[in-house]
N, C-alpha and C positions, 0 to 999 in steps of 0.2 A: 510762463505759468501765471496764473493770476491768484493776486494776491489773497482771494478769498480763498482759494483752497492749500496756502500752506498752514492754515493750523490746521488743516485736517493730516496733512501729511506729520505733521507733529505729532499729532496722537496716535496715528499708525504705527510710528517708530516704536512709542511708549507700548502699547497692545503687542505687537512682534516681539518687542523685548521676553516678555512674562510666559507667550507660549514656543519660541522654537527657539534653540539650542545656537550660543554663540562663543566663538574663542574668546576666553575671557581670560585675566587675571587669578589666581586664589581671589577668595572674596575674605576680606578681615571680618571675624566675628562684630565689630561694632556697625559693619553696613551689611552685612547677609540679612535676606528676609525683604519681606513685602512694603514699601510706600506707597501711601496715598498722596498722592497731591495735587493743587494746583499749575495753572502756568498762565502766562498774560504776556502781553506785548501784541505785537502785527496779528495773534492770534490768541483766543482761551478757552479755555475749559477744564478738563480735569483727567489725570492719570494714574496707571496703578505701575511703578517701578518695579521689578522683581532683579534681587540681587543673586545669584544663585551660582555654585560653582559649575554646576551640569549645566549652566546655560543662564545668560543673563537676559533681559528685556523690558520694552516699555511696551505698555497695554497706554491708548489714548483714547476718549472720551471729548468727540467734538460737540461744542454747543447746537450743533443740529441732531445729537444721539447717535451718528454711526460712532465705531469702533475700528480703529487699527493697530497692529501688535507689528513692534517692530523688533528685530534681535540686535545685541549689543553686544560690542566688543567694548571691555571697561578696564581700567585702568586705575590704580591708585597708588598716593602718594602723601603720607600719614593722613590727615584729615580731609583729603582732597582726592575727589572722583572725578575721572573722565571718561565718557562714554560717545562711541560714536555705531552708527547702524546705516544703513541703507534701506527705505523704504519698500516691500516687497510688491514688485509688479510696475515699481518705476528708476528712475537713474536720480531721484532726491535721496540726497546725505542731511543726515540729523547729526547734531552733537548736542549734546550735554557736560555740561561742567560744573562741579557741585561741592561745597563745603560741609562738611559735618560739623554741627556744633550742639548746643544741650537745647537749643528748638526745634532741632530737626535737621533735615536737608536742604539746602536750599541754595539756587546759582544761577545760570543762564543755559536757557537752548538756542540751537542756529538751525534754519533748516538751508538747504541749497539745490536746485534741480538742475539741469543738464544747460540750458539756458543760460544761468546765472540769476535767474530769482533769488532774491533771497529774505526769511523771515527771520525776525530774532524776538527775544523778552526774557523775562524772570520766572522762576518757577520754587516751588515750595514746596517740602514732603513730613509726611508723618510717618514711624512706620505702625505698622498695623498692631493690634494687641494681639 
């Protein structure tokens, strides 16, 4: 896979998250609800996280304007989220790993395809008002 289309596989992940339904964890009151954020590394742009117990996801937003929603299964551990999805329509796995603190969210993604490509960086979230 080349390396310009795994941030677009990142932001699918993010988009899948926010619309179809994933096993997930309870979601704790301090991460339920909507993020905005950034992300950078091998790849950037910008995402909308959806924390939800009916179904978790990321909505991604590649600097060329498409859009991909990925679904997530997520995981948490006091202040610390883990989320991982599979890309729909391909054999690439995202993860997500993330910190809660009083700025927000914010940690690293990894993407992976069936190959062994693989992208990684940092990402940032607000949640929504």
């Amino acid at each position: 896979m080349h390396m310009r289309t795994l941030p677009y596989l990142f932001l699918m992940m993010v988009f899948a998250a926010t619309a179809l339904q994933a096993q997930s964890a309870t979601i704790p009151a301090s991460f339920a609800g909507t993020w905005n954020g950034t992300y950078q590394g091998d790849g950037a742009g910008s995402f909308v996280l959806t924390l939800a117990d009916d179904g978790s996801s990321v909505r991604v937003k590649q600097n060329d304007g498409n859009f991909y929603t990925v679904p997530l299964t997520v995981s948490f551990e006091r202040d610390a989220l883990t989320a991982e999805g599979v890309i729909p329509g391909s054999a690439s796995q995202v993860s997500l790993e993330g910190t809660l603190s009083d700025d927000g969210l914010s940690g690293h993604w990894s993407t992976q395809d069936s190959s062994g490509s693989a992208a990684q960086g940092t990402w940032v979230a607000q949640p929504t008002p």
